[in-house]
N, C-alpha and C positions, 0 to 999 in steps of 0.2 A: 107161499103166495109170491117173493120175491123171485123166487127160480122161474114160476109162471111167465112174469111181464118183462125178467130178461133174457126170456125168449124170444119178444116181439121182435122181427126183423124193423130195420130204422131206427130204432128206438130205445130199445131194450140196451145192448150195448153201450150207448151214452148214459144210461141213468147207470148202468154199472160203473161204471166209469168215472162217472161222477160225485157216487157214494162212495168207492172205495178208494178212488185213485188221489193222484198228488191235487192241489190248488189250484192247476191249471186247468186241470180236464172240469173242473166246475165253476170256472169261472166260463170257460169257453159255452159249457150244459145252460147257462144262463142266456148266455148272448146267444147262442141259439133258439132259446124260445122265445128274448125279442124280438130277434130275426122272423122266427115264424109269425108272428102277432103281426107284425107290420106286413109280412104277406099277407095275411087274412085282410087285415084293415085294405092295403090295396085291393083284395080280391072280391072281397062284401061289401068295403066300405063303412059307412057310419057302424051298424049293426055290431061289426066286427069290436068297436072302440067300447059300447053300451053296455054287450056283455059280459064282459068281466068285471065292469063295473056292478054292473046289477049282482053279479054273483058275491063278491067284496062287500057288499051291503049287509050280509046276518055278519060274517065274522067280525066286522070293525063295530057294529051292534055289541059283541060279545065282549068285545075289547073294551067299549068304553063300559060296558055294567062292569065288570071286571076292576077296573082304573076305580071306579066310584065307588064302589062294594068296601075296598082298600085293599 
């Protein structure tokens, strides 16, 4: 499955790159996809900020049963 999506042109190469390589190439794999986020929020706007949010909503759910559970 991993050989699959690092084939994706764009793409694929930085997430390799990012899991295998030095600190730098993942710290950079990051600030790239705030970079992209804030493109979107310029390019959609509001919608662009809501959905990730909305998506974060079951995991940090999961997170806190978890935290409480002990």
């Amino acid at each position: 499955m991993a050989e699959m999506i690092y084939r994706v042109p764009l793409f694929g190469w930085m997430l390799r790159e990012a899991i295998d390589g030095p600190t730098t190439a993942k710290v950079l794999f990051v600030v790239n996809l705030l970079l992209l986020w804030l493109l979107a929020i310029i390019a959609f706007g509001y919608p662009a900020i809501i959905l990730p949010a909305l998506a974060a909503v079951p995991t940090m759910f999961v997170v806190l049963l978890l935290i409480t559970k002990g």
